[in-house]
N, C-alpha and C positions, 0 to 999 in steps of 0.2 A: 577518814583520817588514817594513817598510814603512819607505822612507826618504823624506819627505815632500817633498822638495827634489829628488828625482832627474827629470832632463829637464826643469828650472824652464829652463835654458840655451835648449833646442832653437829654439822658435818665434821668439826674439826674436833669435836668430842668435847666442849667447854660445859653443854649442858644446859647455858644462859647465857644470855647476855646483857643481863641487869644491872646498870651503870656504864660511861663513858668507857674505864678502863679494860672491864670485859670485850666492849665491842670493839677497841682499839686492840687487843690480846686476838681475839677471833682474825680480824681483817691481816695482822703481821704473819696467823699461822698459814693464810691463804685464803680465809674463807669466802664466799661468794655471794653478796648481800640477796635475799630471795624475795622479797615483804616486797616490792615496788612490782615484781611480773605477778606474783599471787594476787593481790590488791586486782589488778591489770585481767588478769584472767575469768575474778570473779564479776568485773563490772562489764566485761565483756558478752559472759554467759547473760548477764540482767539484760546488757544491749540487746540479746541475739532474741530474747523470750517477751520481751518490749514491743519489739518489732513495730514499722509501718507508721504510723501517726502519735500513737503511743508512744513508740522512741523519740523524735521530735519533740513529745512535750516534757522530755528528761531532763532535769536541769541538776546538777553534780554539784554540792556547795559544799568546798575542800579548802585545803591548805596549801599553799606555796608549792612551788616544786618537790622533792621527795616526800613531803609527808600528806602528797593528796594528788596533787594537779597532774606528775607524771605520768599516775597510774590511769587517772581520767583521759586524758591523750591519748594514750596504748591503746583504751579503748572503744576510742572513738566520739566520746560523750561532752557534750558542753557544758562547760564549769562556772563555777562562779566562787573566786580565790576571795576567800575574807580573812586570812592570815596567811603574813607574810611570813612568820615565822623567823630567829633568835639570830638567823645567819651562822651561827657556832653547832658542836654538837648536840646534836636533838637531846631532850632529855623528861623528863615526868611534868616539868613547867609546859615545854610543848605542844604534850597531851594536852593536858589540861587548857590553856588556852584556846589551841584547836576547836575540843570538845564544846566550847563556852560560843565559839565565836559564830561555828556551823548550828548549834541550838537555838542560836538565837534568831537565825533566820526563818526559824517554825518548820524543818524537815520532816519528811515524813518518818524515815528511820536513818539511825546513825548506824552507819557501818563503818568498825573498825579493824585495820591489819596489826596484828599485831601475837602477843601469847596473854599468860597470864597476868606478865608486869603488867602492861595495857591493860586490862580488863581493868585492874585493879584501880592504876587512874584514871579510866574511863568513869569506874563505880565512884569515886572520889570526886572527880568535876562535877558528875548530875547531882550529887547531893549537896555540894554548893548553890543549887539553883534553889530558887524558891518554888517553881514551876514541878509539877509531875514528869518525871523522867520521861522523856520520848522512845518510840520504842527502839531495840538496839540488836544490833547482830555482828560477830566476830569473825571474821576471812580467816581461817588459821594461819600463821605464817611464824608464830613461833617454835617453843622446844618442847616443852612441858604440856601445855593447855591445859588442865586437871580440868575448867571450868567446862559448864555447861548452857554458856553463851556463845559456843561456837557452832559453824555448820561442819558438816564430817568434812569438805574440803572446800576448796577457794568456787569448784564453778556449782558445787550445791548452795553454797551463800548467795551467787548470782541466782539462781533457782528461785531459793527462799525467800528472797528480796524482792524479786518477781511478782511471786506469789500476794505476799503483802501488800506493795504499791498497787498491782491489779483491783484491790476493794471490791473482790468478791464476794467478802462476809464468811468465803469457809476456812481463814486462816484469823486464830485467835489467838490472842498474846498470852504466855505464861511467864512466869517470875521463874527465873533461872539463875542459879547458883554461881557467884564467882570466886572462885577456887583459888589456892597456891599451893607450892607444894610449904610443909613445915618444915625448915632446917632444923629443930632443934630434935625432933624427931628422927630425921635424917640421919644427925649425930650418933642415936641410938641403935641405927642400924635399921632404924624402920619406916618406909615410905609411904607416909599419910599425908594429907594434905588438908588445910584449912581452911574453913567460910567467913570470906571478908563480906557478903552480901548477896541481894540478887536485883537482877538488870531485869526489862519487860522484856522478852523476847519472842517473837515470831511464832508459834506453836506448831513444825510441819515436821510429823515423826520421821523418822531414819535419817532425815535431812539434817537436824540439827543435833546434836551432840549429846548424849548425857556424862553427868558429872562420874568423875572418878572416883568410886568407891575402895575403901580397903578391903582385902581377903582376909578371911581368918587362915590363921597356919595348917598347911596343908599334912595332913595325915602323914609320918614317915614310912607310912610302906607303901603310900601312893609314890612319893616323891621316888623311893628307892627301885619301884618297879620302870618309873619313867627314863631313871638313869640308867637303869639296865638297860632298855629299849634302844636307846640314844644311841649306848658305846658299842650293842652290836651293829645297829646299822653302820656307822660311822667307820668303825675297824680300823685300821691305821692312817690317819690322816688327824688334818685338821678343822676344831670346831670353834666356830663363832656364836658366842653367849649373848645375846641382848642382855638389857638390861631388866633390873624385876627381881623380885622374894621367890616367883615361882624356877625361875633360871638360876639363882647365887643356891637355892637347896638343891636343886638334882645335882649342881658343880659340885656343894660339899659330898652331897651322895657318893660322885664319883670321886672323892678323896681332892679335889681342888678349892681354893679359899680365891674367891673374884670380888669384884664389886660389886656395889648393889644399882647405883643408876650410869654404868657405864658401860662400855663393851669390850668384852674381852675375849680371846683365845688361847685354849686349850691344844697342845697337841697330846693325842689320843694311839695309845699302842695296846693291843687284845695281849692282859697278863701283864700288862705295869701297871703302875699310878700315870696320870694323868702331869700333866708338864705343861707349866702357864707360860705358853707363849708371848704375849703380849697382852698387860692392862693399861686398861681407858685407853683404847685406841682410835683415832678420827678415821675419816673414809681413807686419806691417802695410805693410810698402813694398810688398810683391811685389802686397798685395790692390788699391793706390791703380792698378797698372799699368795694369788692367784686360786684356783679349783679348794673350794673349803665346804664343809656343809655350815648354815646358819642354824641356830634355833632360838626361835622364839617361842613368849606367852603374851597371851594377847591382856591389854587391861583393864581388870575390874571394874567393870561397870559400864565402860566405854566400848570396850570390845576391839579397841584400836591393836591392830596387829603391828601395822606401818605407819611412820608419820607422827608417831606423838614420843617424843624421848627416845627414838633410838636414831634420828636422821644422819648417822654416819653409818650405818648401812643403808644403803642407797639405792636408787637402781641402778648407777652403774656398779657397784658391790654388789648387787644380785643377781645382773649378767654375766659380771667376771667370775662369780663364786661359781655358777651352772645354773642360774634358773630357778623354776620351780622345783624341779630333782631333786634339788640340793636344800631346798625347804622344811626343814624340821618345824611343826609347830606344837607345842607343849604346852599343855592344860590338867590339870583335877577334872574330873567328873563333878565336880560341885561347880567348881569357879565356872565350869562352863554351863553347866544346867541353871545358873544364875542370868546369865544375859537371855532366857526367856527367848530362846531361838532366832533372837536378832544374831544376822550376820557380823564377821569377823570384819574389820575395817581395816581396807587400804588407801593412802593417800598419800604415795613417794614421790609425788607431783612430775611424773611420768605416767602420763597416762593411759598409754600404750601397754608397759609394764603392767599398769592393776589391774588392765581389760586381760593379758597374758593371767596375770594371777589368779582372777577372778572364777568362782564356779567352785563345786566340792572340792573339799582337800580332808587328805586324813589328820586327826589332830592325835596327838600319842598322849593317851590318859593314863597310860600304868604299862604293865609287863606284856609283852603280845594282845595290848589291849588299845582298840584306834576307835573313832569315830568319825564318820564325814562328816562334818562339817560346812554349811557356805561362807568364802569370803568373797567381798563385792567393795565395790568403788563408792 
């Protein structure tokens, strides 16, 4: 099931795309639907790990054109459409139908494109059933994802999904967490996020995702040594802020006020204050910038560096910025010694790009103070 509107937000800097009028708002700024080639990419990796006789006896039970069948085409797999789906703009009914109508066929696992809205009416349909929820897995293709029903990227979901239909017996199902973020929280200036439930899901670690935890407030002479770090590397140019509590404190550090889940830029001169070039910026501002350094913090709990809330830095924003070089990545020494040595996640759905990215990088934890780090695909 495939929600064709999911992550329309990300690039053009909306953040979501939760209801008709956002995804209508995204598509007018330019934005470029992704959810139908994700979808596509991870049923493809399923095809490719299937293989031989095993793939012949795949049978895909989806939905209509974009909210199932195209993505099964793309990749090669024989369908069987049991919703036709409202003809109008897709919406929460959609899911929900979909959900109801591919369940009912007795599937082995539901696999859904989409973000956290989806998960949400995903979580919502199976508990209308009377039936024990079947088990379930998320293709990321939204903005946010907080939950932990997803795999790290679209062709780890084909992986996962592999793994599972294969009935080897060494892939077992865990109860995983679905997530949102809390606006009302938001309001306050603080990004936390809420448990509407949990889904059965797949159990195959690094592959699939964990839930986004909050950080406690980072120490201010951590934050203040990291912002020190930053503006001498940086020197007179300009800087791209992801979005996050760990980025909006080093900006105050450095005398600047940004947002908290958007992106913004700083122009940066050794012996002034700091000067807000542009906030809540989408990809096409960031590409006009030309050579800028970026920085990020990777988040809480997920470890996601790439690909979850900041997709208007891009890979083409990260070739046109300079690359790896131009990679600032910024952490606490807690917030990182928390992710338990799991690697830092990339998934800017260039895959080229995370393979470039991929392998030690130094993270800046405080004043002439780095750690290597791994980030991986």
């Amino acid at each position: 099931m495939v929600n064709p509107v999911a992550g329309l937000g990300g690039r053009v800097g909306l953040g979501g795309t939760d209801g008709p009028d956002r995804a209508r708002t995204a598509l007018s700024l330019g934005a470029r639907p992704l959810a139908a080639a994700r979808a596509a990419a991870a049923l493809g990796e399923l095809a490719a790990r299937a293989g031989g006789p095993a793939r012949d006896g795949l049978l895909v039970v989806t939905a209509a054109g974009p909210l199932g069948a195209e993505s099964v085409a793309a990749a090669g797999l024989t369908e069987r459409i049991v919703y036709a789906g409202t003809g109008r703009d897709t919406s929460a009914a959609d899911t929900a139908a979909a959900v109801r109508a591919v369940v009912a066929e007795g599937v082995g696992l539901l696999l859904f494109a989409g973000g956290d809205g989806t998960a949400r009416d995903v979580l919502a349909s199976l508990r209308s059933l009377t039936d024990a929820p079947c088990p379930v897995l998320g293709v990321p293709t939204g903005v946010k994802m907080h939950s932990a029903v997803f795999a790290v990227s679209p062709r780890a979901a084909g992986e996962v999904a592999a793994a599972w239909l294969a009935r080897t017996g060494r892939v077992r199902l865990r109860d995983a967490e679905v997530m949102d973020r809390d606006e009302d929280a938001l309001g306050e200036g603080r990004v936390t996020s809420r448990l509407f439930g949990w889904l059965p899901v797949p159990d195959v670690p690094v592959r699939v995702q964990q839930r986004k935890t909050g950080s406690a407030a980072a120490a201010p002479e951590a934050v203040g040594g990291i912002a020190a770090e930053v503006a001498e590397r940086v020197g007179a140019g300009l800087l791209v802020l992801g979005p996050g509590s760990t980025t909006r404190a080093v900006a105050a550090a450095l005398g600047a006020d940004v947002s908290l889940t958007g992106v913004d830029v700083l122009g940066l001169r050794p012996g002034h204050p700091p000067r807000v070039v542009a906030r809540d910026v989408g990809e096409d501002a960031l590409l006009a910038l030309g050579p800028a350094w970026i920085a990020l913090s990777p988040i809480g709990g997920q470890g996601f560096l790439l690909g979850r809330g900041n997709q208007q830095i891009s890979a083409r924003v990260l070739r046109a910025a300079g690359g790896r070089e131009r990679l600032l990545v910024l952490c606490t020494e807690a917030k990182l010694a928390a992710l338990g040595g799991r690697p830092l996640l990339l998934d800017t759905g260039d895959d080229a790009l995370d393979a470039e990215l991929s392998g030690h990088h130094p993270v800046i934890t405080g004043r002439r103070h780095t750690s290597l780090y791994r980030l991986a695909m």
